[in-house]
C-alpha positions as CSV (number, residue, x, y, z in Angstrom):
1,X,-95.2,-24.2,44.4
2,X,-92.1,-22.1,43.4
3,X,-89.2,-21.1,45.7
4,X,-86.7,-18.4,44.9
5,X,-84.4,-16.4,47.1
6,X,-86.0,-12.7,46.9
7,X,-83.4,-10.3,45.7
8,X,-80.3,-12.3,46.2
9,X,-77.7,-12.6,43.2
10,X,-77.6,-16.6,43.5
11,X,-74.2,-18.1,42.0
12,X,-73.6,-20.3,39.5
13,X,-72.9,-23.0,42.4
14,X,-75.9,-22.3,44.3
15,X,-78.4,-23.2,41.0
16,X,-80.7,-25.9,40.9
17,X,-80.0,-28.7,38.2
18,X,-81.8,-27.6,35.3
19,X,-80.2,-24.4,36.0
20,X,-76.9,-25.4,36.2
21,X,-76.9,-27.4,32.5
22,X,-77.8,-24.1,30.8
23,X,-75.4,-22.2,32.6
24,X,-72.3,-23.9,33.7
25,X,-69.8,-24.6,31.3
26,X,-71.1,-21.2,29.1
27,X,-68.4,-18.3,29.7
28,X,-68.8,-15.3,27.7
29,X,-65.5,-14.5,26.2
30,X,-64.1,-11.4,25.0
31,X,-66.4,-11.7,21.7
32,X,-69.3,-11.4,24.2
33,X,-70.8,-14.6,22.3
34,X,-73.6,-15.9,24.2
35,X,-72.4,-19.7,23.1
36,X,-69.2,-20.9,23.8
37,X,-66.8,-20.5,20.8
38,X,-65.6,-23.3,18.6
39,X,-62.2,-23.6,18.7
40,X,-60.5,-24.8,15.6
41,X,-56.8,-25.0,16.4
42,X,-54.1,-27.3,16.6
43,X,-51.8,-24.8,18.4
44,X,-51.8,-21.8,20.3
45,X,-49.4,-18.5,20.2
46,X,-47.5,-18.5,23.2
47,X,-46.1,-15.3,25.0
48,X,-42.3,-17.1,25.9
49,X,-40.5,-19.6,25.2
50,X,-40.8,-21.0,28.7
51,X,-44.9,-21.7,28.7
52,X,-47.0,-20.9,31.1
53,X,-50.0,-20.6,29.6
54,X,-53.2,-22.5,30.0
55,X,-53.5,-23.6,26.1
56,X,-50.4,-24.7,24.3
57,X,-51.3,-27.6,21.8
58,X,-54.6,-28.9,20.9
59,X,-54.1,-33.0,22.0
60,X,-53.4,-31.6,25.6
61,X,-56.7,-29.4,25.5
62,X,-58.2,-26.4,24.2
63,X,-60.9,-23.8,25.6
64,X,-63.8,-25.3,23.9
65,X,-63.1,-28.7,25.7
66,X,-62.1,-26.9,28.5
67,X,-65.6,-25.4,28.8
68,X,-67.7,-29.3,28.2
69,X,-65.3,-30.8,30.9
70,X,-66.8,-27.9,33.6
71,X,-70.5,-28.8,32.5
72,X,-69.8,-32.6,32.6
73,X,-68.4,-31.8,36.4
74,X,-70.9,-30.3,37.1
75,X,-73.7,-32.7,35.6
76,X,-72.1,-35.3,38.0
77,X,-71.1,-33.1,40.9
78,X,-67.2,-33.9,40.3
79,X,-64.6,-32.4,41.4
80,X,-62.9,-33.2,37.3
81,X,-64.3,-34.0,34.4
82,X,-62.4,-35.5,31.2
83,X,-64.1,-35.6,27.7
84,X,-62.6,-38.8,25.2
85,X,-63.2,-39.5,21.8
86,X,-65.5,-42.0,22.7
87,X,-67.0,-44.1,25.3
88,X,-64.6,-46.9,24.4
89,X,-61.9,-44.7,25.3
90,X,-62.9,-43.5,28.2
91,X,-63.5,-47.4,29.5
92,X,-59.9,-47.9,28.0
93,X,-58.4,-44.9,30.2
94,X,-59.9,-46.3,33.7
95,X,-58.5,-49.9,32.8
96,X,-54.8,-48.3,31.8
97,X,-54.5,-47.3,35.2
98,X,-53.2,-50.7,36.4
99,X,-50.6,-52.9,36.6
100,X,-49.8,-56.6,35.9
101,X,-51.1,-58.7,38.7
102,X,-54.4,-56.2,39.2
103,X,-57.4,-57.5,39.5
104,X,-60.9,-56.4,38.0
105,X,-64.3,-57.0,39.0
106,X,-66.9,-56.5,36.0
107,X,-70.9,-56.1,35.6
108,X,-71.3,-59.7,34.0
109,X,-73.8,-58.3,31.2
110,X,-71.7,-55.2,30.9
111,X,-71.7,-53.7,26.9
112,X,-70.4,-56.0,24.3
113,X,-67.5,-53.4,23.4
114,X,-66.3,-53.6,27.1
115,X,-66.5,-57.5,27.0
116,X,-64.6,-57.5,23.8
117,X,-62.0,-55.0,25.2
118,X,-60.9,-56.8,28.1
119,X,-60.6,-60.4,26.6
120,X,-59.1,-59.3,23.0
121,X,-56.9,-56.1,23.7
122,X,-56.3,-56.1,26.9
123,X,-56.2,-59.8,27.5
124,X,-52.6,-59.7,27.2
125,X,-51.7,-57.1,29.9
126,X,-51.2,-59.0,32.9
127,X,-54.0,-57.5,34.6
128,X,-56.8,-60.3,35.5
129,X,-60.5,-59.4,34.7
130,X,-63.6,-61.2,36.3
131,X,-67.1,-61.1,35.1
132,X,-69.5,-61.2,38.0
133,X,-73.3,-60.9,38.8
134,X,-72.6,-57.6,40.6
135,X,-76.6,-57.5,40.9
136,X,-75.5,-60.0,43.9
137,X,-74.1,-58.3,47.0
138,X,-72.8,-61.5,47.6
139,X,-71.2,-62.5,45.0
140,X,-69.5,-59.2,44.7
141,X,-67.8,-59.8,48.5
142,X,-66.8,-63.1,48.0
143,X,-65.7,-62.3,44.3
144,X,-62.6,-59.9,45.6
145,X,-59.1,-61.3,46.2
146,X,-56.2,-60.0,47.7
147,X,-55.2,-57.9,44.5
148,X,-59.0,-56.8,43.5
149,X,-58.5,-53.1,42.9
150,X,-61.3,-52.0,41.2
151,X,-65.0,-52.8,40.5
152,X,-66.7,-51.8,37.7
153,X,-70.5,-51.7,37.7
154,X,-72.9,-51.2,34.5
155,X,-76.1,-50.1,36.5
156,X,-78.8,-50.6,35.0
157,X,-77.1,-52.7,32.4
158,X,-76.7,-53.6,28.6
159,X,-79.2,-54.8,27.7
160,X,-80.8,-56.9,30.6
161,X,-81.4,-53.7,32.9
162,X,-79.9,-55.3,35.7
163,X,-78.6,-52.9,38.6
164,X,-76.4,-52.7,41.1
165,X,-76.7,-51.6,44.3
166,X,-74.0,-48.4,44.2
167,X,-74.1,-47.3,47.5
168,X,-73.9,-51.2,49.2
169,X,-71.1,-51.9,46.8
170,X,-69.3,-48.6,47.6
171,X,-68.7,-49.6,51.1
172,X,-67.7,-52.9,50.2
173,X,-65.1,-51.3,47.3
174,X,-63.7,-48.9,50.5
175,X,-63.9,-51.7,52.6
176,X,-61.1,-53.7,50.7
177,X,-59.5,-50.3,48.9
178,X,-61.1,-50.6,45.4
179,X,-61.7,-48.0,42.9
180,X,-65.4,-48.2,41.8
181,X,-66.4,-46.8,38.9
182,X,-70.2,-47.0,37.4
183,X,-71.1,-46.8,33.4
184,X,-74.1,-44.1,34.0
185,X,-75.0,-44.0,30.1
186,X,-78.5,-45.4,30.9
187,X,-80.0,-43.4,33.0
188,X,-78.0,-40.2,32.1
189,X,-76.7,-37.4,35.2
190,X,-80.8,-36.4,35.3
191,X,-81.7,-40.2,36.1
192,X,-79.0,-41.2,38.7
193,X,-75.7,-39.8,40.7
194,X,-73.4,-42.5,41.4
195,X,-71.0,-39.9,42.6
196,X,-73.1,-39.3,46.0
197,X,-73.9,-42.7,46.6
198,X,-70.2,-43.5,46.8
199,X,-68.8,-44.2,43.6
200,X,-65.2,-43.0,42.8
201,X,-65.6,-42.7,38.6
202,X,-68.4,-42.0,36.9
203,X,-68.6,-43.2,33.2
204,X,-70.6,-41.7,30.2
205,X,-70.8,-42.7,26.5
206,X,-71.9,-38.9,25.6
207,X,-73.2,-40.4,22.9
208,X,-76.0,-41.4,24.2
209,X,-78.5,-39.2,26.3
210,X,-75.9,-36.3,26.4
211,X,-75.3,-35.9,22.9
212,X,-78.8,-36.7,22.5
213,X,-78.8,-36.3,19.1
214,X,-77.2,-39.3,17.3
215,X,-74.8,-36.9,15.7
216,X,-71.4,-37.2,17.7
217,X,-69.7,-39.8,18.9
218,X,-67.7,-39.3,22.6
219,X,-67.1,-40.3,25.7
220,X,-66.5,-38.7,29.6
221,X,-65.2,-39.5,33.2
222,X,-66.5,-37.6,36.2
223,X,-64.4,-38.7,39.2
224,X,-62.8,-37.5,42.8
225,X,-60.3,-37.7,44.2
226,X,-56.6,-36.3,43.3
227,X,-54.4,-39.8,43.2
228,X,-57.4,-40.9,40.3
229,X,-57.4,-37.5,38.4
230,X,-53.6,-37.4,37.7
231,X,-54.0,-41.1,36.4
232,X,-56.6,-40.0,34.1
233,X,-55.3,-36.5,33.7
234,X,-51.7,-38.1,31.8
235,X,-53.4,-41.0,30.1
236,X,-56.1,-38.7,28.6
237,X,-52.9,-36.3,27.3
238,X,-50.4,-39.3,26.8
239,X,-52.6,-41.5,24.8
240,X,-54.5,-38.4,22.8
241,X,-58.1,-39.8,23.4
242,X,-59.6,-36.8,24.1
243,X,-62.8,-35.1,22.7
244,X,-62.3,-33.3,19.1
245,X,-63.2,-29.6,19.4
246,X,-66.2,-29.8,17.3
247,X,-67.6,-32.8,18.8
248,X,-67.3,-31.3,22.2
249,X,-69.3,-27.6,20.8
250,X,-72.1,-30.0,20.2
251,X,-72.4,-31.9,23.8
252,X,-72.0,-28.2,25.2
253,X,-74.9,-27.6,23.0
254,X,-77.0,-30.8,23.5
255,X,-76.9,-30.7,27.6
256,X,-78.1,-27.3,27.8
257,X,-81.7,-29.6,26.9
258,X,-80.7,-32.7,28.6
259,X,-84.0,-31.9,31.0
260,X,-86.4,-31.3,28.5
261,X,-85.7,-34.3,26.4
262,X,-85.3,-37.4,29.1
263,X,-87.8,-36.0,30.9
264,X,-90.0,-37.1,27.8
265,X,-88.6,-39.8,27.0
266,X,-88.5,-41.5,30.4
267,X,-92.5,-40.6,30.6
268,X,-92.9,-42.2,27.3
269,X,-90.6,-45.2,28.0
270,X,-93.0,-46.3,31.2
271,X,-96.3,-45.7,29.1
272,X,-95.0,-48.4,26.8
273,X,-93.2,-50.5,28.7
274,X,-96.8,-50.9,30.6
275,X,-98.3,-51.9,27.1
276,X,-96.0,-54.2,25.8
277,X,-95.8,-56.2,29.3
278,X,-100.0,-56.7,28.4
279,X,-99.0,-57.8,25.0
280,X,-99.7,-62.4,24.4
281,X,-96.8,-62.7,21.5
282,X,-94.4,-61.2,24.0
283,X,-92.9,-63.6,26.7
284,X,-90.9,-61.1,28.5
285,X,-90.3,-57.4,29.1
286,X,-87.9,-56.0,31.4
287,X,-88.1,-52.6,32.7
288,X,-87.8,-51.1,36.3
289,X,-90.4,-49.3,36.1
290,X,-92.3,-52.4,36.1
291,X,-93.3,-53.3,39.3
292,X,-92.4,-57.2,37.8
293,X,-88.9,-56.2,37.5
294,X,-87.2,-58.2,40.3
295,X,-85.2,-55.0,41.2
296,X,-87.7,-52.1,41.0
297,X,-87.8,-51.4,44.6
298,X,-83.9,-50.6,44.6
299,X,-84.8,-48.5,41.0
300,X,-87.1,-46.5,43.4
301,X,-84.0,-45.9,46.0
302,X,-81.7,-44.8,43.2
303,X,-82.2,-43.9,40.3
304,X,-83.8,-40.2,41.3
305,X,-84.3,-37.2,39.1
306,X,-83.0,-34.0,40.7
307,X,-86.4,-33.7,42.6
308,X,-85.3,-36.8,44.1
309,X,-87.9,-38.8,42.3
310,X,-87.8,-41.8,41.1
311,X,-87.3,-42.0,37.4
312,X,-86.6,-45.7,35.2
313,X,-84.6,-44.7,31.9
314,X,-86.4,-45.4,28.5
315,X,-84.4,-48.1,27.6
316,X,-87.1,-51.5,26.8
317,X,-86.0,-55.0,26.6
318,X,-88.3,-57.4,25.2
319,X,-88.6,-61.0,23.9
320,X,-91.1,-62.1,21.1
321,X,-92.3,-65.5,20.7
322,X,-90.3,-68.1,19.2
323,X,-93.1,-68.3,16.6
324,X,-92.1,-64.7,15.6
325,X,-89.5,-63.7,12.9
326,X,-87.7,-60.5,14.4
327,X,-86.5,-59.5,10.6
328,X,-90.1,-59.8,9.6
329,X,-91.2,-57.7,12.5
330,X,-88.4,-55.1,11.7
331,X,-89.5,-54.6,7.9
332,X,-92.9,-53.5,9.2
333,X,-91.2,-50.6,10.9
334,X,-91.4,-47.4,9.7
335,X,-90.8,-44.5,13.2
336,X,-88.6,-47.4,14.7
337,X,-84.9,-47.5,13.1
338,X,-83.2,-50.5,13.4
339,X,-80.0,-48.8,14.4
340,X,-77.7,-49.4,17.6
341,X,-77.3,-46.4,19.7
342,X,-79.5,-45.3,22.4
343,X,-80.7,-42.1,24.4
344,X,-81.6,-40.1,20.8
345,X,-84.9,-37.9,20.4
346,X,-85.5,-40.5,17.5
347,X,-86.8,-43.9,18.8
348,X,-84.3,-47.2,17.8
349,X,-84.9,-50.5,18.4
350,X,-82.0,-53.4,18.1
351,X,-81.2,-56.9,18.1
352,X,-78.6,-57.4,21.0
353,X,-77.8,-61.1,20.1
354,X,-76.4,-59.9,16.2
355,X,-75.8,-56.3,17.2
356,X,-74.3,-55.2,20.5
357,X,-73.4,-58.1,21.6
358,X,-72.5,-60.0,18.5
359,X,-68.8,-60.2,19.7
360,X,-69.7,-62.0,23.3
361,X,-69.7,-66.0,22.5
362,X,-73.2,-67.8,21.9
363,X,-72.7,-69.8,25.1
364,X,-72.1,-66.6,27.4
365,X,-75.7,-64.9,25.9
366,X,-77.4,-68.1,26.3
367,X,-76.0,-68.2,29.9
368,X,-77.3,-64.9,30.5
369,X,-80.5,-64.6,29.0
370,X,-80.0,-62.9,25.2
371,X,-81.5,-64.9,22.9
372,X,-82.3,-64.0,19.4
373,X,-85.5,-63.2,19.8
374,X,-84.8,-60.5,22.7
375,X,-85.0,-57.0,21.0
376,X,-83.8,-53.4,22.8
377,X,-85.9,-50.3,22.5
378,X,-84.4,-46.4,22.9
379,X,-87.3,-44.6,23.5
380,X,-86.8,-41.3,22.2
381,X,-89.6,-38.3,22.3
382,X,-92.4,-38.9,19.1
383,X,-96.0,-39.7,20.6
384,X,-95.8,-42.9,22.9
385,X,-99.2,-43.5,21.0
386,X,-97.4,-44.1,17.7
387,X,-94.6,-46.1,18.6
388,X,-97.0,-48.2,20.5
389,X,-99.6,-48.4,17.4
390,X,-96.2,-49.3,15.1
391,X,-95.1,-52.4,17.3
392,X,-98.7,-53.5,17.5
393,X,-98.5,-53.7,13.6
394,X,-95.1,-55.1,13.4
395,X,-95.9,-57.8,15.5
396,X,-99.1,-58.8,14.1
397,X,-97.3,-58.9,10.7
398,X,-94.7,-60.7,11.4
């Protein structure tokens, strides 16, 4: 059944999501372009020598940028959006906000790179970092001291799929005056708003599902509040991390189709999660789609598509055999690309233990659960029949 408002001229504002990506974010400028220029620039012409204008120098911002970071608002419902150079650097802005003596709660399988950042750059900062099952309400409450002032979650995480519960820990972060801030790059602005269920900061690596491409790397922050966005706002200018203007064009282009494409690849993902979990020569697969996922009934709650159903991501976790030889398995690939990167129309598949996780010590992934046999798919949108048919092959080959 369709529903539209009968000769109204409905604003931008009043759109439904899949509206909203196309059109928010796109101005027509004086060129009457129907795609949002790419600007070029280092510099801008300024009308006195006392600047007012909007534009000045290229590190502080430029229109093209100025354009993504209303579409990323508005993918999150934000009241700001900053774009960064990276997803790295967006993580690196949110932990430059505080002090010596802070203290930080973590997602205790959070991305390698964020493991490696806060116990190799920033070990030295004064500021005291925790790694914690934040999968555990529990833990999470009794986990906070007297200086805690932020918690940030991974939900569902890299690359055990764990989650958090976002709005339970939301009212315990406000409870104790934390910042909480949520990595969303796994289940993308379609899959899951942490902004409405109480988060402060939203993270992306726009690399990933809103890129959508594997052609440009980037990174974003969605956030409320005005004390958090003038933080942001000066270390995003200060430190010069922001998105280049070419690489921003492209994630303007990419989430105009952001729909389309996870919509795809989250059908697919569940089609072949439900295979492999049939499979003898695999001892584990972890999805929460599945209803053997230990935390699919809080999935359900969640992680909603703009229809408000629930939808489970197309990133795959699973563990062959012992008897198996993953580099065996991954020469009989052909559709597959052993690659890292996720949330690409092209399928990948990845060894955390040697790949994104090669910097966390042996003794932290064998106390969470990555062993060397444990491989990570990113679904992306081929035929779920041939991706299925390849990994039967690969692993009766290998």
């Amino acid at each position: 059944m369709y529903i539209y408002l009968k000769g109204i001229n409905v604003s931008k504002k009043n759109l439904k999501f899949d509206s909203r990506i196309v059109h928010v974010g796109n101005k027509i400028d004086e060129t009457s372009s129907t795609v949002t220029p790419l600007h070029l620039t280092s510099t801008f012409k300024q009308k006195r020598f006392e600047s007012t204008e909007q534009f000045v120098y290229a590190r502080t911002g430029n229109p093209t940028l100025a354009a993504l970071e209303e579409s990323l608002a508005n993918l999150e419902g934000a009241d700001h959006a900053y774009g960064f150079s990276s997803g790295m650097a967006a993580m690196t802005a949110i932990f430059l906000m505080y002090k010596p003596t802070d203290h930080i709660l973590i997602s205790r399988n959070v991305y390698g790179g964020v493991f490696r950042l806060v116990t190799r750059v920033l070990n030295d900062t004064g500021v005291e970092y925790d790694f914690i099952d934040t999968s555990d309400l529990n833990c999470v409450k009794k986990s906070i001291k007297k200086n805690t002032k932020h918690i940030h979650l991974e939900s569902p995480s890299n690359p055990l799929l764990e989650l958090a519960d976002i709005e339970a820990i939301s009212r315990i972060a406000k409870e104790n005056n934390c910042v909480l801030s949520v990595d969303n790059t796994f289940m993308s602005p379609y899959g899951q708003q942490p902004l409405k269920l109480g988060a402060d900061i939203v993270m992306h690596s726009t690399t990933k599902f809103l890129g959508g491409h594997s052609d440009l790397i980037g990174g974003a922050l969605m956030l409320n509040g005005d004390q958090i966005n003038s933080k942001i706002q000066l270390i995003q200018n200060t430190a010069g991390s922001l998105q280049s203007s070419f690489d921003a064009w492209l994630l303007l282009r990419s989430i105009k189709t952001l729909t389309v494409r996870v919509e795809r690849q989250f059908r697919n993902s569940l089609i072949i999660a439900e295979w492999l979990e049939k499979q003898k020569n695999i001892t584990k697969v972890i999805y929460p789609g599945l209803s053997s996922h230990p935390q699919h009934s809080l999935a359900c709650k969640q992680q909603l598509d703009p229809n408000n159903k629930p939808v489970f991501g197309s990133m795959i976790s699973f563990e062959l055999t012992q008897k198996k030889d993953i580099n065996k398995f991954a020469k009989n690939l052909n559709l597959l690309t052993l690659a890292e990167s996720l949330g690409g129309i092209k399928s990948l598949i990845s060894c955390p233990y040697s790949m994104t996780h090669a910097s966390v010590p042996v003794k932290e992934k064998q106390r969470l659960g990555i062993s060397k046999n444990l491989l990570r798919l990113s679904i992306g949108i081929e035929d779920p029949d041939d991706i299925i048919s390849e990994i039967d092959f690969a692993i009766n080959h290998c």
